[in-house]
C-alpha positions as CSV (number, residue, x, y, z in Angstrom):
1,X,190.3,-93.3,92.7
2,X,188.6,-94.8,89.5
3,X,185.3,-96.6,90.5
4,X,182.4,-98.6,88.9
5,X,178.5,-98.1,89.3
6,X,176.4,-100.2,88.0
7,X,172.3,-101.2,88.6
8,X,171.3,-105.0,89.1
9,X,168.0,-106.3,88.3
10,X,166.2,-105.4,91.4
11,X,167.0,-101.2,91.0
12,X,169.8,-101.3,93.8
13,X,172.9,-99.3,92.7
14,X,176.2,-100.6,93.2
15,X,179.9,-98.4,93.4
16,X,182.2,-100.5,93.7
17,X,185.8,-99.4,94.2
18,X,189.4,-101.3,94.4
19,X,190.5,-101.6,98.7
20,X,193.2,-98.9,98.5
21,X,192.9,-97.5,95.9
22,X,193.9,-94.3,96.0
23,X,195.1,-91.0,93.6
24,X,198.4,-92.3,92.8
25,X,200.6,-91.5,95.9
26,X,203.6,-93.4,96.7
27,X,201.7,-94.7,99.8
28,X,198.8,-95.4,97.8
29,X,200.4,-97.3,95.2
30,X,203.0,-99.4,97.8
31,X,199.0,-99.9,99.4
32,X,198.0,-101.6,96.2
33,X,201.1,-103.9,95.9
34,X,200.7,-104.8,99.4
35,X,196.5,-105.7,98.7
36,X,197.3,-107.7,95.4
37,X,197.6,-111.6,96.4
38,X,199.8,-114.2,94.2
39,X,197.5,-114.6,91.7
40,X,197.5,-110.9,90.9
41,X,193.8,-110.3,92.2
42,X,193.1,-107.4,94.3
43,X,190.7,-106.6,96.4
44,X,187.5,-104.6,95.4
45,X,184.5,-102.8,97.9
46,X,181.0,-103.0,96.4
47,X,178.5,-101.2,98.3
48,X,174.6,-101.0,97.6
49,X,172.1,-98.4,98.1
50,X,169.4,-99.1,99.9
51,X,169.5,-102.3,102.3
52,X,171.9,-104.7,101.1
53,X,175.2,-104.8,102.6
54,X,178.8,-104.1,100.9
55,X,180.5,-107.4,99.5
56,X,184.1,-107.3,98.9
57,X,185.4,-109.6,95.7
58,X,188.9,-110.7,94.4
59,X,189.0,-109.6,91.1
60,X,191.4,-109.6,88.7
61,X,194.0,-106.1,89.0
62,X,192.4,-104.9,85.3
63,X,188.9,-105.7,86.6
64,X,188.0,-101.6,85.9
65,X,188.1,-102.2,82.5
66,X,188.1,-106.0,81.6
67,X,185.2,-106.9,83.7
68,X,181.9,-106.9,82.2
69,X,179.0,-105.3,84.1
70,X,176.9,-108.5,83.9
71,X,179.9,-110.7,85.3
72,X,180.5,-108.2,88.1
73,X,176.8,-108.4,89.1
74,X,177.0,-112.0,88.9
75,X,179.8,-112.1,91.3
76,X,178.3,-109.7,93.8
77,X,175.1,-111.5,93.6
78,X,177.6,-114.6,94.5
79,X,179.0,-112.7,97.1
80,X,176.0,-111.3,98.7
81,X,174.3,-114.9,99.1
């Protein structure tokens, strides 16, 4: 499962990993069809250290790679209220 950590401004640490991901099984990847919505986003965990709670985001399905770490901060800061 490929996942993301990243620090925002205030020193919490974020991992944030795609819902279902998982190592490439059958089941896993028949998971990941199943969590990907019309538009092709899927869903994605992000879950702090510390006291903040986990936000979950629609992202787009290449968000791993394609999403910069300041636009994924700004959508968990979105998220997160």
């Amino acid at each position: 499962m490929q996942q993301r950590e990243l620090t925002d401004q205030n020193g919490t640490r974020w991992t944030c990993v795609q819902a279902y991901g998982g190592p490439g099984s059958e089941e896993a990847e028949e998971a990941d069809r199943m969590a990907t919505d019309k538009n092709n986003k899927v869903a994605v965990v992000c879950t702090p250290t510390g006291g903040a709670k986990s936000v979950r985001l629609r992202l787009e399905e290449t968000w791993i790679n394609d999403t910069s770490e300041e636009e994924l901060l700004q959508k968990i800061k979105a998220a997160s209220g």
